[in-house]
C-alpha positions as CSV (number, residue, x, y, z in Angstrom):
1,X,0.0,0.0,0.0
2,X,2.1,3.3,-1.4
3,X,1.8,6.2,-0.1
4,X,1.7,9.5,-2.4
5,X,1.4,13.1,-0.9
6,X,-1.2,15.4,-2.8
7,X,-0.1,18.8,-2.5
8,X,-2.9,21.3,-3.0
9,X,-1.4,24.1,-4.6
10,X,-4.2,26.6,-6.2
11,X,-5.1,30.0,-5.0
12,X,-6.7,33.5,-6.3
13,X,-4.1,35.7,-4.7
14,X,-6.3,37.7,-2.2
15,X,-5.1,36.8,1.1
16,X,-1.9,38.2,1.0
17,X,-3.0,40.8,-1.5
18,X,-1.0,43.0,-2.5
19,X,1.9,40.5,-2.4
20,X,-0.3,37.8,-3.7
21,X,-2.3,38.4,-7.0
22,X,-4.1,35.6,-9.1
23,X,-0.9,34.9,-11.1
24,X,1.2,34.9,-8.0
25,X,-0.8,33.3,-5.1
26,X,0.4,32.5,-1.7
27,X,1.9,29.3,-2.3
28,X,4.6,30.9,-4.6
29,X,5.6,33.8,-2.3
30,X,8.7,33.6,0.4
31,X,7.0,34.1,3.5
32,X,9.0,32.5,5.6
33,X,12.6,32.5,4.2
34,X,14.4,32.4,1.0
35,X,12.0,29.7,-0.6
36,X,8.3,29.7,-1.5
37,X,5.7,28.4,0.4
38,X,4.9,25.6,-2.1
39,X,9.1,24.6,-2.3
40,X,9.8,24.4,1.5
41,X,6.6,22.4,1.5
42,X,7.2,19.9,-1.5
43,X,11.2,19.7,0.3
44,X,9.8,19.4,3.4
45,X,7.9,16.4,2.3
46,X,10.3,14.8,0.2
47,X,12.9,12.4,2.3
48,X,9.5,10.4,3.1
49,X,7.7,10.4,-0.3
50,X,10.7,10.8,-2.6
51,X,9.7,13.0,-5.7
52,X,7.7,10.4,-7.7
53,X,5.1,10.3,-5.0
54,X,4.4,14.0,-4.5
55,X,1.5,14.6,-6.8
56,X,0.3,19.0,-6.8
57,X,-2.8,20.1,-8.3
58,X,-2.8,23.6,-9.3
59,X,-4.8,25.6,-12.3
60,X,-2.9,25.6,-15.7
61,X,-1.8,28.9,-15.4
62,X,0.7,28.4,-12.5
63,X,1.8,25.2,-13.5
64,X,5.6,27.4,-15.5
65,X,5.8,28.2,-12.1
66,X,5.8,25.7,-10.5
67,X,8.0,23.8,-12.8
68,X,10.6,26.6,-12.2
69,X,10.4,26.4,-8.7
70,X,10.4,22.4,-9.0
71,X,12.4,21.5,-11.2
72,X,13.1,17.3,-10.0
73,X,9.0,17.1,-9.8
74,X,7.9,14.4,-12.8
75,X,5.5,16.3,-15.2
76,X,3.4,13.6,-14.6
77,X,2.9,14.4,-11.2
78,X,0.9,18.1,-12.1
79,X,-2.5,17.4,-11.8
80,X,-4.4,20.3,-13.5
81,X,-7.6,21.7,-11.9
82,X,-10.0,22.5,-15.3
83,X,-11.4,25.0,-13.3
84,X,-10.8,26.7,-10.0
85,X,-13.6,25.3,-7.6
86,X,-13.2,24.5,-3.9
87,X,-11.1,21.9,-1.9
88,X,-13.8,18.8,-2.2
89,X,-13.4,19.4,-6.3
90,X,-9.7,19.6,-5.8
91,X,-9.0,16.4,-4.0
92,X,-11.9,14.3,-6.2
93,X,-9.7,15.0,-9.4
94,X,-6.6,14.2,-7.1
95,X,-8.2,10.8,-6.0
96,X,-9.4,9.8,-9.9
97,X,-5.6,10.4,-10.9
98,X,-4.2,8.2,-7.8
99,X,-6.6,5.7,-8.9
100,X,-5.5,5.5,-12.2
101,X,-2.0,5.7,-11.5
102,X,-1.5,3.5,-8.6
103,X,-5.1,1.5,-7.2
104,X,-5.5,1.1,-3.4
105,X,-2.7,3.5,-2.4
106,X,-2.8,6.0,0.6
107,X,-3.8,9.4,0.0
108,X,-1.6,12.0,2.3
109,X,-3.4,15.6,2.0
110,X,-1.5,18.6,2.2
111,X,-1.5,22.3,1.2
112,X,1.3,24.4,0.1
113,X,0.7,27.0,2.1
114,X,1.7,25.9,5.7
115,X,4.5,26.7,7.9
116,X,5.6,23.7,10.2
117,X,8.9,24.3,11.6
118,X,9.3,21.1,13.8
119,X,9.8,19.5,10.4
120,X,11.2,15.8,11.8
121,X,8.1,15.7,14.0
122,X,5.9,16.4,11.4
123,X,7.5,13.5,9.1
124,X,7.1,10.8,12.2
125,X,3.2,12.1,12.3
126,X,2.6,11.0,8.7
127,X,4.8,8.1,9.2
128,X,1.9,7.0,11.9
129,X,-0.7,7.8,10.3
130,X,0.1,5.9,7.4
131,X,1.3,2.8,9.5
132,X,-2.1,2.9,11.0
133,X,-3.9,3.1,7.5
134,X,-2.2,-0.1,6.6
135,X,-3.9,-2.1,9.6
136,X,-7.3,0.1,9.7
137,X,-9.6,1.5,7.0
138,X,-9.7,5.1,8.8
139,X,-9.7,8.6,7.6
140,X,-6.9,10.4,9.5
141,X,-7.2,13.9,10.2
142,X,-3.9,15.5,12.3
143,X,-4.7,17.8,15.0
144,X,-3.1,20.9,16.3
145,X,-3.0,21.0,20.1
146,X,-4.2,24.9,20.8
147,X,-2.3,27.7,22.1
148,X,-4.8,30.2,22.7
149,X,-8.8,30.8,21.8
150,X,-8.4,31.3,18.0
151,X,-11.8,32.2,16.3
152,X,-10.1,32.1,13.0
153,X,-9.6,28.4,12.6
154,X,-11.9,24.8,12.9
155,X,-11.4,22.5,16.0
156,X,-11.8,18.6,16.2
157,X,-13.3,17.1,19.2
158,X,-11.6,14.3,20.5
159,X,-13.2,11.0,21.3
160,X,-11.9,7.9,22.8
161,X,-8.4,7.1,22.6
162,X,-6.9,4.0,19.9
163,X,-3.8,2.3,19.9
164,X,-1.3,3.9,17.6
165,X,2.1,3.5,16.6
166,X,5.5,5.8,16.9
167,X,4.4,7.1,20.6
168,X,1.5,9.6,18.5
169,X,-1.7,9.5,20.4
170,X,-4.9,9.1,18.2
171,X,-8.7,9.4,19.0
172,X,-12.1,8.9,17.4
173,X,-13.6,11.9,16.3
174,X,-16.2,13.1,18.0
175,X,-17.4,16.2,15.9
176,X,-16.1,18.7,13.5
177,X,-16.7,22.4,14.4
178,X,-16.1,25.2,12.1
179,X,-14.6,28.8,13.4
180,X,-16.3,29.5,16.8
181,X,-17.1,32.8,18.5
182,X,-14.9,33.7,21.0
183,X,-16.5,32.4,24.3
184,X,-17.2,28.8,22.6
185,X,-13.4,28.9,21.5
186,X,-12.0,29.7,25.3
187,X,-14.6,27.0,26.5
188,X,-12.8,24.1,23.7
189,X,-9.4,25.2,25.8
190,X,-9.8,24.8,29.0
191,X,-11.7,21.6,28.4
192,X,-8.3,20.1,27.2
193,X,-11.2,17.9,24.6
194,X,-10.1,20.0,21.3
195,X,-7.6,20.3,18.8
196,X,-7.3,22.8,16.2
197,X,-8.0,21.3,12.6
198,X,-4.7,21.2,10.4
199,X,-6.5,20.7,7.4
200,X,-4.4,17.8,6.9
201,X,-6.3,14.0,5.9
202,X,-4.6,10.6,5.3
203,X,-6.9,8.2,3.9
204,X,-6.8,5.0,1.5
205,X,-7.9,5.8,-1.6
């Protein structure tokens, strides 16, 4: 059971506006150092999945980018969006590919956007997660253990513990709640029952 990384890599540029523009979104702009979002995520990545199992889906008209700023990436491994829709779209046409190209292989879901700078930790997460897709026919989401009442992000509430390998704890998910008003957010942390959602999913596809 292979596991690929599918790197969402879209974007219309109006986040970060007027750095970012719709030819130039996020994931192409150096944030947090002297390479783009999209490369210190693909490199980032890389030492587990190797470069034939990266897979990024992007629109066509980022994809010279990309191949400038990725230059070891197989051409085969740009998945091109028709159309800009939203991230359900995105990661259908990502599955239908995987399919395709390799059947019954583990789908790692990313975006290029993220900064994670306890990069080894973050390798040994995946590395559990997709140990525990090869015994268990889950979908894995990674949680972020909260600092502070943030009203800008989701939270996952935790359920009952399961084994799981590499020392990572896991739960059943209770619930998914999406960007709660301040009071609900301070309740989630001092109940010590919520995690932020990372956006992150490892299933088998």
């Amino acid at each position: 059971m292979n596991p690929f990384a599918v790197i969402m890599a879209g974007g219309r540029g109006e986040r970060f506006w007027p750095l970012s523009t719709p030819q130039i979104p996020k994931p192409f702009l150096k944030l947090t150092g002297d390479k783009s979002m999209l490369q210190s995520s693909v490199e980032r990545i890389r030492p587990l999945f190797g470069e034939d199992n990266i897979l990024l889906v992007m629109e066509r008209s980022h994809l010279c980018r990309a191949k400038e700023q990725l230059p070891y990436i197989p051409d085969k491994n740009y998945i091109i969006e028709p159309m800009g829709r939203d991230t359900a779209a995105c990661l259908g046409l990502a599955s239908i590919y995987l399919e395709r190209l390799e059947p019954a292989a583990i789908m790692v879901v990313l975006a290029a956007d993220h900064y994670i700078p306890q990069e080894q930790e973050f390798l040994r997460a995946l590395e559990a997660g997709i140990d525990l897709l090869k015994e268990n026919d889950f979908v894995i989401t990674l949680g972020i253990e909260p600092i502070r009442p943030e009203i800008g992000y989701g939270y996952i509430e935790k359920g009952k513990e399961i084994p799981s390998p590499n020392g990572f704890k896991a739960y059943k998910v209770v619930r998914f709640v999406e960007k709660p008003d301040r009071k609900t957010a301070e309740r989630y942390i001092a109940s010590g029952e919520y995690y932020w959602n990372s956006g992150m999913f490892l299933w088998r596809n």
